[in-house]
C-alpha distance (Angstrom), angle and dihedral (degrees) to the residues before:
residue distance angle dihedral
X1 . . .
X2 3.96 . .
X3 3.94 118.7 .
X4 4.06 120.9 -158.8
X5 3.61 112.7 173.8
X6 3.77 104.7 -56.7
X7 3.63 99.5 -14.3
X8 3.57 131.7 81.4
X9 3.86 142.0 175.3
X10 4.03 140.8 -154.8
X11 2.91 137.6 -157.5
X12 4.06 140.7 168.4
X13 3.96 122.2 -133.0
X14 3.23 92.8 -122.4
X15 3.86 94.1 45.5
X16 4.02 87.8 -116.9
X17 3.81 89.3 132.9
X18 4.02 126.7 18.3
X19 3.50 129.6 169.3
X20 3.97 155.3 122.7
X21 3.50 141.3 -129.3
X22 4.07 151.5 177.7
X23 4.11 120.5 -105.9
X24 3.50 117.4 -146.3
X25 3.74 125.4 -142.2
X26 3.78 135.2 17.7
X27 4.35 114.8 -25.7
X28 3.79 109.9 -78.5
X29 3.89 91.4 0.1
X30 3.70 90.8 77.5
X31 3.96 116.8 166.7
X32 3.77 98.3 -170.4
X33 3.88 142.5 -15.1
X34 3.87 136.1 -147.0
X35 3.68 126.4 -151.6
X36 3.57 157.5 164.2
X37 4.06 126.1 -147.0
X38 3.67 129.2 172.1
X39 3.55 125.7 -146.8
X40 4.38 122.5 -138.4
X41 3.86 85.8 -100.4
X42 3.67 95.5 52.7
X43 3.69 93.5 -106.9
X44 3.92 107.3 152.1
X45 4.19 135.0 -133.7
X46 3.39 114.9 -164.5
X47 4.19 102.5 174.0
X48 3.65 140.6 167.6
X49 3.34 125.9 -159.4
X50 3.76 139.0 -167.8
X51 4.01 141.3 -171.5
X52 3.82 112.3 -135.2
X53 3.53 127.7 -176.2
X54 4.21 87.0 -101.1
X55 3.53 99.8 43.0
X56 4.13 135.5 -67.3
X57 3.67 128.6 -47.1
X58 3.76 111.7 -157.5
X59 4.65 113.1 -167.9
X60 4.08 104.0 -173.8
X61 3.90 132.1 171.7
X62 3.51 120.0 -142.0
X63 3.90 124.9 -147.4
X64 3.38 137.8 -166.6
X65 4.13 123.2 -129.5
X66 3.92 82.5 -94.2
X67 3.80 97.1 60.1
X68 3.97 89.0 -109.6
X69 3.90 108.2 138.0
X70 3.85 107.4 -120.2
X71 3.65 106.1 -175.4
X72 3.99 133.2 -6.5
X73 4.10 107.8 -143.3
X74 3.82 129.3 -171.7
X75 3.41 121.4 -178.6
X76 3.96 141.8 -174.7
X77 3.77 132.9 -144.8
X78 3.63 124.4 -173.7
X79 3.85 120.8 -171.1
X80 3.48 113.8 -119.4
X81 3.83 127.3 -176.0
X82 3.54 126.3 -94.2
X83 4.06 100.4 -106.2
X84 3.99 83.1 42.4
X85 4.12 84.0 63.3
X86 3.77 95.6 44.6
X87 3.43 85.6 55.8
X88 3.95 101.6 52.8
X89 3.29 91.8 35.1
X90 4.39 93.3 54.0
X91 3.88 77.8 49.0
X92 3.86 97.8 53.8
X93 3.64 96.3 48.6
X94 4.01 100.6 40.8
X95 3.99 95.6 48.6
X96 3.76 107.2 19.7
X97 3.85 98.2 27.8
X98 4.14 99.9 32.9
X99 4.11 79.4 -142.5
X100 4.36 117.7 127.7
X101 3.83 99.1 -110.4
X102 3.82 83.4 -142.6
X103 3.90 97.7 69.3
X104 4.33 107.0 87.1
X105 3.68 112.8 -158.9
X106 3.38 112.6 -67.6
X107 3.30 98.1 44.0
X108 4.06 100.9 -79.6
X109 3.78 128.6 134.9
X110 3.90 108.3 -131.3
């Protein structure tokens, strides 16, 4: 991702994803963003997202390679605190997964 004043662009190594967008709000105190990627089969993202004082809600529309609107999304973030994500994420891997939440990648215990 590159940042110049209020505009950025993205883009993946292997071209996969590319696009650009507009920050809202003062440099590096951003309080949302908009933008537009496209995908290598011409699949479309057009997303806004904003900051709130819980955590980030993000509403994008989807398009096809035709321009035909696929699916509308919106979804909510809320921060949580670090210990809160250990948690949840012990939870995920030892009942959904079947994987010991205390093996890292690569095999290590924390």
């Amino acid at each position: 991702m590159k940042v110049e004043g209020d505009r950025f662009t993205l883009s993946e190594a292997s071209k996969a994803l590319e696009g650009a967008g507009t920050l809202v709000g003062g440099a590096w105190h951003w309080t949302g963003w908009t933008s537009h990627a496209r995908l290598a089969d011409g699949t479309t993202v057009d997303a806004t997202d904003t900051l709130t004082s819980t955590g980030l809600t993000s509403e994008k529309t989807i398009q096809d390679a035709s321009g035909k609107t696929v699916k509308t999304v919106t979804e909510t973030y809320v921060s949580i605190t670090p210990d809160a994500y250990e948690a949840l994420r012990a939870s995920v891997l030892s009942t959904v997964i079947g994987i010991d939440p205390t093996v890292r990648p690569g095999g290590k215990a924390p």
